[in-house]
C-alpha positions in Angstrom: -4.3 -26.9 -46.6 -2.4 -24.4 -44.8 -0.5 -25.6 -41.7 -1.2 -24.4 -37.6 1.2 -21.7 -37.8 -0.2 -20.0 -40.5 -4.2 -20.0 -39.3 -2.6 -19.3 -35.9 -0.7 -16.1 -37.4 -3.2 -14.9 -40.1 -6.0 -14.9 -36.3 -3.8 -13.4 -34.3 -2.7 -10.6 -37.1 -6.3 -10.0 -37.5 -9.0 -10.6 -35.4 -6.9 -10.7 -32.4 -5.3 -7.5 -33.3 -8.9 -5.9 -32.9 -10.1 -7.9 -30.3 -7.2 -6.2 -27.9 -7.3 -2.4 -29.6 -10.2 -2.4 -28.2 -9.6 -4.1 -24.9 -7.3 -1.4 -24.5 -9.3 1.3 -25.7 -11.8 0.5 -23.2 -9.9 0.3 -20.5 -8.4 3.8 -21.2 -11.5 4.9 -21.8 -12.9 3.4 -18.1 -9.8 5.0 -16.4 -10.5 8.1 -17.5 -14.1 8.3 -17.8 -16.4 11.6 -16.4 -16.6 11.0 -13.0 -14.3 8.7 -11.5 -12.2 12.1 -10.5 -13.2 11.3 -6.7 -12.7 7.6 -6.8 -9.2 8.1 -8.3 -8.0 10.8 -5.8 -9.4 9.1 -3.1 -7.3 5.8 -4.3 -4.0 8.3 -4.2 -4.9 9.9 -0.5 -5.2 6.2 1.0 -1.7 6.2 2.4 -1.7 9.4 3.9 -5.1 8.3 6.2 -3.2 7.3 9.3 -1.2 10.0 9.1 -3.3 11.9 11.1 -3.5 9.5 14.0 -0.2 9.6 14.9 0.6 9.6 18.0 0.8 12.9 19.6 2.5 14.6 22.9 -0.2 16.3 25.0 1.3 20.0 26.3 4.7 19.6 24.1 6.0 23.2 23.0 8.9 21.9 21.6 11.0 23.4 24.5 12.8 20.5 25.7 16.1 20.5 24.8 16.1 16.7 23.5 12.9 16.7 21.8 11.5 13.9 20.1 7.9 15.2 18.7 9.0 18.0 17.4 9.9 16.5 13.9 6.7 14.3 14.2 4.4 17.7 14.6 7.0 19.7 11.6 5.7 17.1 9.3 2.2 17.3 10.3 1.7 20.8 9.3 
C-alpha cells in the first residue's frame, strides 16, 4: 500500500498538472478573446476620466505673471 505522499504526488504530477494547463489556457484564452478590445481599453482609460473635469480658470490667458493654471491647461492639451 503506497503511503499519502506518494498518491498525493503521483495526483498532483498528473491530473492536477492538466487540471491547471488548462485553467490557464483558458484564462489566456478569455483575456484575449475576439472582442473584448473595447472592454480592455476602456479598463486602461478609467483613470484618465476625471481628468477632464478639472477645475478650470474662466478668461485665464496665461498672462499673469504668477500663474497658477497655466501648467494645469499645458497638460490638458
Amino acid at each position: 500500500m503506497q503511503d499519502t505522499y506518494s498518491i498525493l504526488r503521483y495526483f498532483a504530477d498528473s491530473w492536477m498538472l492538466l487540471t491547471l494547463t488548462g485553467i490557464f489556457l483558458g484564462v489566456c484564452f478569455w483575456a484575449f478573446r475576439p472582442g473584448s478590445r473595447a472592454l480592455h481599453d476602456d479598463a486602461a482609460n478609467t483613470i484618465f476620466r476625471d481628468a477632464a473635469e478639472l477645475p478650470r480658470v474662466s478668461g485665464c490667458a496665461n498672462a499673469c505673471p504668477d500663474c497658477t493654471c497655466a501648467p494645469l491647461l499645458e497638460k490638458l492639451q
